[in-house]
C-alpha angles and dihedrals in degrees: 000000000000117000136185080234096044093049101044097052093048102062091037084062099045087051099048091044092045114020089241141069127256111252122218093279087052096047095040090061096037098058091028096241148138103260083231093058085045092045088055100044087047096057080044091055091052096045076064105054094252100112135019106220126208106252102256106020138046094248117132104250100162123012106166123278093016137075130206096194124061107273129175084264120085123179129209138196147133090259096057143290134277154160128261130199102229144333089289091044094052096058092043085063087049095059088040089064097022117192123094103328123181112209112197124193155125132291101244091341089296132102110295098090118198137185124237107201125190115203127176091348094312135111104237094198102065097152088077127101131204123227113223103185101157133066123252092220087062099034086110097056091088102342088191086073095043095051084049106055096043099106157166124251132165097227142350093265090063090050092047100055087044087051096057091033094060101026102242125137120259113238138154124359115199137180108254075225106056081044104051083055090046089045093056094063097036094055100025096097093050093105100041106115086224091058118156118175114250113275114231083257095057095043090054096050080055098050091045093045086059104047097250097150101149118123083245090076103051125127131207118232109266153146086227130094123239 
C-alpha cells in the first residue's frame, strides 16, 4: 500500500544514497507497486506538502529540504552532494546526513561567495544571518519563490540595502546559528519511515520553542499541515 510515509521516505533515501530522485519505475519496484498506483500517490503527496512535481510529469522536483534543480545553495559531505532550497533548507540537509557537511553558497544570491562549514554537530560560521521575507502563512503559495528568497547575509545593513534594490519585503533576520539547531528538529524526522508533515499546531509549538515570534512566523488556525 502507498502512503504518504512510505513515499516520502523513499525518495528522501534514494536521494541521500544516490544524489537524485527515483523516478516512477524505481519507486514502482521499491515499494512493490503499480506505477499508477505510484503516480497517484505521488500528486497526493504533493497535495500534502510533501513534494513539489514538475508541471506536466510525476517526477520529484522539490522534496524539502532537497532540490532536484540546481539552486545557490550546494551541500557537501562524505556521503554525497546535493542541492538545497534555500538557507533553511541547506541546513536541514545537513542535519538529515549529519557528519561534517560544507554548505557553499551566495551573499544574498549574488558574487561573494562563502562557505558554511558543520563540525562535531556546530555551525563554524556563527557571524551569518538568514533572510526570512515571506510569510510562513503564505510559503505554500508558490513555495519555488519562498525557498528562493530565504539567504544569507552578513548583517542587517547588507539586507537593508538587497531588500530596496530588488524591491522584497523585509521580514524576519535570524542568527545561522539559532537556525542550524531549529533546523535539526525540524528536519530530523525527514527520514523516519513513519514520517507525517508538521500540523499548523505543531508548527506553531516549534516556532514558538525557538523564539520565532516575528510576525513572519504566524500561523493561521487550521486542520491542515504546514
Amino acid at each position: 500500500m502507498i502512503t504518504h510515509s512510505n513515499l516520502h521516505y523513499t525518495i528522501i533515501k534514494g536521494i541521500i544514497d544516490n544524489g537524485f530522485a527515483p523516478g516512477v519505475e524505481d519507486l514502482s519496484k521499491t515499494l512493490n507497486a503499480k506505477k499508477t498506483e505510484i503516480v497517484k500517490g505521488l500528486y497526493a503527496l504533493q497535495e500534502y506538502h510533501g513534494v513539489v512535481l514538475h508541471p506536466n510529469e510525476p517526477s520529484v522536483w522539490v522534496i524539502h529540504p532537497f532540490s532536484l534543480a540546481p539552486t545557490n545553495f550546494y551541500v557537501e559531505s562524505e556521503k554525497g552532494e546535493w542541492w538545497g532550497n534555500c538557507a533553511w533548507c541547506s541546513l536541514g540537509i545537513a542535519a538529515l546526513v549529519k557528519g561534517e557537511v560544507k554548505i557553499t553558497t551566495t551573499l544574498g544570491a549574488k558574487t561573494k561567495q562563502i562557505e558554511i562549514n558543520i563540525r562535531n554537530g556546530e555551525i563554524q560560521e556563527k557571524e551569518y544571518y538568514i533572510h526570512f521575507p515571506i510569510p510562513m502563512k503564505n510559503a505554500w503559495d508558490n513555495v519555488m519563490y519562498t525557498c528562493s528568497t530565504m539567504l544569507v547575509f552578513e548583517n542587517e545593513a547588507q539586507i537593508d540595502e538587497w531588500t530596496t534594490r530588488h524591491h522584497i519585503p523585509k521580514g524576519d533576520i535570524q542568527p545561522l546559528e539559532k537556525m542550524w539547531n531549529f533546523s535539526k528538529k525540524w528536519y530530523g524526522n525527514h527520514l523516519n519511515p513513519e514520517w507525517t508533515k508538521w500540523t499548523m499546531d505543531e508548527a506553531k509549538q516549534l516556532f514558538k520553542e525557538f523564539g520565532l515570534q516575528n510576525n513572519i512566523w504566524k500561523l493561521d488556525d487550521s486542520n491542515k499541515r504546514f
